[in-house]
C-alpha positions as CSV (number, residue, x, y, z in Angstrom):
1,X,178.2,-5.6,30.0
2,X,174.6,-6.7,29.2
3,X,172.4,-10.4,29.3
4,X,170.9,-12.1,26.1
5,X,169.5,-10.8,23.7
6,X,165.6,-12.0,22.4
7,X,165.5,-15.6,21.9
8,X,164.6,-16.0,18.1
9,X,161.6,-17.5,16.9
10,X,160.9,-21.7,17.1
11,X,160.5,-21.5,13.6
12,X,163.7,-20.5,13.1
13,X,165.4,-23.5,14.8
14,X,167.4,-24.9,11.8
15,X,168.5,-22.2,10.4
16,X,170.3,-21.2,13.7
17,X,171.6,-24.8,14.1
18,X,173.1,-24.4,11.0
19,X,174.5,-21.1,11.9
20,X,175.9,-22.3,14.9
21,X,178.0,-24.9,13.2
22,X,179.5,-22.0,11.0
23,X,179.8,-19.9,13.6
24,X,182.0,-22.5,15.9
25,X,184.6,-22.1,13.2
26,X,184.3,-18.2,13.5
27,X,183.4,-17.6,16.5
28,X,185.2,-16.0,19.8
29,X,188.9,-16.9,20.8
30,X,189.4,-19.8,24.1
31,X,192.8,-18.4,24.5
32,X,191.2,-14.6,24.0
33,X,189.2,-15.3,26.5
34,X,191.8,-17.0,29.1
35,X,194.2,-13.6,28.4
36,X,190.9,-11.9,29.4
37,X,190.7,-14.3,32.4
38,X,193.7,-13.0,33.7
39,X,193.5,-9.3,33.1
40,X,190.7,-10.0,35.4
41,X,192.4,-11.9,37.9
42,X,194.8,-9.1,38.2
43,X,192.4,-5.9,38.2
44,X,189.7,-7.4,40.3
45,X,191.9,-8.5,42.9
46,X,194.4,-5.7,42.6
47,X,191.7,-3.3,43.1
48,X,189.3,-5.3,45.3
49,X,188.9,-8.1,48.0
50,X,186.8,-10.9,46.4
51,X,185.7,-13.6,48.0
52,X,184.9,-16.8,45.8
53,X,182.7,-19.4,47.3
54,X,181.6,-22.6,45.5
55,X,183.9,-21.8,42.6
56,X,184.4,-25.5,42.4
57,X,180.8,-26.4,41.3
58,X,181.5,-25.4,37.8
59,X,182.3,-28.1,36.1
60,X,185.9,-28.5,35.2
61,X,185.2,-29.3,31.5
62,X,182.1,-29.1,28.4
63,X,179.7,-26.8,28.1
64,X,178.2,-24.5,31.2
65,X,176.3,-21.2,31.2
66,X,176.9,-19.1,34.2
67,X,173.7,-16.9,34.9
68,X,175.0,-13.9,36.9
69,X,172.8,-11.1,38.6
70,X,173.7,-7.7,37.4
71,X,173.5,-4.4,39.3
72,X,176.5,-2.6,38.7
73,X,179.4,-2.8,35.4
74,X,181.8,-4.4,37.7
75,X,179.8,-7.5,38.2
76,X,181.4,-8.8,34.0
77,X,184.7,-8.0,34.6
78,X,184.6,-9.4,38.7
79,X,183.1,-12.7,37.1
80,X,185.9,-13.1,34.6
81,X,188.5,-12.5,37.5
82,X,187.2,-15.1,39.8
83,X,185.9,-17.8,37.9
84,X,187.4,-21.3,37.5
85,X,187.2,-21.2,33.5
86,X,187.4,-18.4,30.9
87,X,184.0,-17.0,29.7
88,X,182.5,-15.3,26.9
89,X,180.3,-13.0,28.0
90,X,177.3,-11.7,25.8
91,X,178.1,-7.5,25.7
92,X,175.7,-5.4,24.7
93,X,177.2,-3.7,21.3
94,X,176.9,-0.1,22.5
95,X,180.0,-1.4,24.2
96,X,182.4,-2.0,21.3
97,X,183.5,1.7,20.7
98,X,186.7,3.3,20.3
99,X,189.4,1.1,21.4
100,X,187.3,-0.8,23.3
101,X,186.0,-2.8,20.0
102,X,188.9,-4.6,19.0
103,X,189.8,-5.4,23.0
104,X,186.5,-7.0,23.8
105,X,187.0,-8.8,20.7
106,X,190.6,-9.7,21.2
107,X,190.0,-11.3,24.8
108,X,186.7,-13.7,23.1
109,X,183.9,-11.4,23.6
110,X,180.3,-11.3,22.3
111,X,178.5,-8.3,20.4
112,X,174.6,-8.4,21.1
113,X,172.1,-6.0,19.8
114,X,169.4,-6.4,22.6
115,X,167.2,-4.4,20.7
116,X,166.3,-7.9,18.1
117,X,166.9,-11.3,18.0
118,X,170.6,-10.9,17.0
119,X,170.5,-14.2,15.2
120,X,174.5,-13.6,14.9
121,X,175.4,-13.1,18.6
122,X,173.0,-16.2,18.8
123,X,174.4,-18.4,16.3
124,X,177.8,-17.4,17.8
125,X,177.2,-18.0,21.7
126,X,175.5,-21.4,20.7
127,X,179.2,-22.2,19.0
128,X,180.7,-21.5,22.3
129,X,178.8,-23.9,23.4
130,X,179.0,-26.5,20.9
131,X,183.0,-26.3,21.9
132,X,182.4,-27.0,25.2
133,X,182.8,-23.5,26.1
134,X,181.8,-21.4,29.1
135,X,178.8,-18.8,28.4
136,X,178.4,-15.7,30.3
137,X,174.7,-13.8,30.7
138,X,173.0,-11.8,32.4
139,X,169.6,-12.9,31.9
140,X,167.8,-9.4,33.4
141,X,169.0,-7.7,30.3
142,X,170.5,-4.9,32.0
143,X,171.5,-3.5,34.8
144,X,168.5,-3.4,37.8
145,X,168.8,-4.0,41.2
146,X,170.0,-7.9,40.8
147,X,167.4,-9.6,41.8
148,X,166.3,-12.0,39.5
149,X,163.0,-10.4,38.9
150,X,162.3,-10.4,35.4
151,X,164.4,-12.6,33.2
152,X,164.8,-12.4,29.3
153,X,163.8,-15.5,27.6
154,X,167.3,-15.7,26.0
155,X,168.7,-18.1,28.7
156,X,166.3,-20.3,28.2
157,X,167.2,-20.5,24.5
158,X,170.5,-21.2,24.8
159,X,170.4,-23.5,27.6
160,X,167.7,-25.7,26.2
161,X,168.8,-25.5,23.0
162,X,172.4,-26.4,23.7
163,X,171.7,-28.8,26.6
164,X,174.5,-27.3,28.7
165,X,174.2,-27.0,32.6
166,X,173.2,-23.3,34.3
167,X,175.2,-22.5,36.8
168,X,174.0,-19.6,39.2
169,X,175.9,-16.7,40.3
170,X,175.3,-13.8,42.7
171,X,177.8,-11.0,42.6
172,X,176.8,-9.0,46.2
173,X,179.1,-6.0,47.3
174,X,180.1,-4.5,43.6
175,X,177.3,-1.7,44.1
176,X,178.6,1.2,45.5
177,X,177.0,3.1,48.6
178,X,175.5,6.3,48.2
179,X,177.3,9.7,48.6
180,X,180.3,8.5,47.5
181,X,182.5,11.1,45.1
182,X,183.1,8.1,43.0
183,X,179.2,7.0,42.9
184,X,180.2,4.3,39.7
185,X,182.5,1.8,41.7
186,X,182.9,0.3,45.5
187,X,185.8,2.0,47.3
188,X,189.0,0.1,46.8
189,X,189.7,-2.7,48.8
190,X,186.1,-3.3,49.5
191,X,185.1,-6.7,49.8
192,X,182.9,-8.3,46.9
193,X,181.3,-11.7,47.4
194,X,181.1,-13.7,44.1
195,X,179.1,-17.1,45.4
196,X,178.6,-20.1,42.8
197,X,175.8,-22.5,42.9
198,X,174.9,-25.9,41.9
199,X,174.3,-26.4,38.6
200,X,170.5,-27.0,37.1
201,X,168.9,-28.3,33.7
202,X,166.5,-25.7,32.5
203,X,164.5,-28.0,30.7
204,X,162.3,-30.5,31.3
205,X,164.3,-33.7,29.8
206,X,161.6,-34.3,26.8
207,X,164.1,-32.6,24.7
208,X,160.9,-30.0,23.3
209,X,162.3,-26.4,21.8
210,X,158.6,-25.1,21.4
211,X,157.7,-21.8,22.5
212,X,155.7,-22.9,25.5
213,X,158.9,-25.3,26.4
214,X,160.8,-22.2,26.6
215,X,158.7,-20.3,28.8
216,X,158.2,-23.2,31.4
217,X,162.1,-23.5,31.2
218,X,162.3,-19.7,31.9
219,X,160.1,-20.0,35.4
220,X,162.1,-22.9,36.2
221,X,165.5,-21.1,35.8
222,X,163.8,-17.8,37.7
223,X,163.0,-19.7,40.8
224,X,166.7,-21.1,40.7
225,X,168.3,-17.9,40.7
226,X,166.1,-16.4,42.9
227,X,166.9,-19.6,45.5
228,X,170.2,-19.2,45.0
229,X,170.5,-15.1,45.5
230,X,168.4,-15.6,48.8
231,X,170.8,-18.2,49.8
232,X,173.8,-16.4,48.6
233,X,173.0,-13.3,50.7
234,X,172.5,-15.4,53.8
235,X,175.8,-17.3,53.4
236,X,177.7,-14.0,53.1
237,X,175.5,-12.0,55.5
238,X,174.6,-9.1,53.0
239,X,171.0,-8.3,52.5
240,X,169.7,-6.7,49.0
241,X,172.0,-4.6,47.1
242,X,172.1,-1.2,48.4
């Protein structure tokens, strides 16, 4: 799983409103998504030991983005299983192969081609939102070490172009520790702390979608999610990701 792609250009702000209103009548399945929810539920804590804290500040209904640090493939699929709501996450498309490709689309998943502003990933996580739907990112990009430290401007797109509410979320455990024969995943059982925070406007209130609106929204969301990672890892007791 992968963040936002590039946020397209100001100048292209109608167009992807119109888009957006076609693409809530074709975009990703609610009830896809809740049967994804639950795949979750079971594999994640089958597998693992999360921990959920501050689940309950997402609100219960309209539309939210969830901004979740990324360090490791399990952090998508851990955040489906454990939140309150079902989300679409935004997947980068190297992901949709094989078999894979018609199951990420069957449970109400997102293709992105973060190599371009992938107007139609765009136009089709702005439906989700126009729905009242939850929005999955990982506004790094990629993977890293989870730390907030350099953000795509996609988030900021989408949440001030949508209006909807970012809610922060730091994954902390889902890296595994080194030597291990199974380097890709934490050992079974392990603990994994998914911790919720409040929720934030990313912009400014003027209602302004101009490129330098954007960017001030994008410093405002960084210092967020960095707060709340610091305050995340302080709560659970777990310093930076190994």
């Amino acid at each position: 799983m992968t963040g936002a792609p590039a946020a397209p250009g100001t100048g292209g702000t109608h167009q992807a409103s119109a888009a957006a209103g076609r693409a809530a009548a074709e975009g990703p399945s609610l009830l896809g998504a809740e049967v994804g929810r639950r795949i979750g539920v079971g594999l994640m804590y089958g597998l693992w030991r999360p921990r959920v804290l501050g689940a309950w500040k997402v609100p219960a209904a309209g539309p939210v983005i969830l901004a979740v640090n990324h360090a490791h493939n399990l952090d998508g699929p851990m955040l489906m299983g454990t939140a309150p709501r079902p989300v679409h996450f935004l997947i980068k498309k190297e992901a949709f192969v094989g078999p894979l490709d018609p199951f990420l689309r069957g449970i109400g998943q997102l293709k992105v081609d973060r190599e371009v502003a992938d107007r139609t990933a765009v136009t089709r996580a702005l439906g989700v939102l126009a729905r009242g739907g939850v929005l999955g990112i990982f506004p790094e990009g990629t993977r890293g070490d989870g730390d907030f430290a350099s953000l795509r401007a996609g988030l900021s797109y989408f949440a001030v172009r949508s209006g909807a509410p970012i809610v922060p979320v730091a994954v902390l455990g889902s890296t595994a520790a080194r030597g291990r024969l199974v380097p890709a995943l934490p050992p079974l059982r392990a603990r994994v702390d998914v911790v919720f925070g409040d929720p934030f406007e990313a912009g400014d209130g003027s209602g302004r979608r101009t490129r330098k609106a954007l960017d001030e929204a994008t410093v405002r969301i960084q210092q967020c999610l960095t707060a709340h990672l610091e305050n995340a890892r302080r709560t659970t007791g777990r310093q930076a990701t190994p």
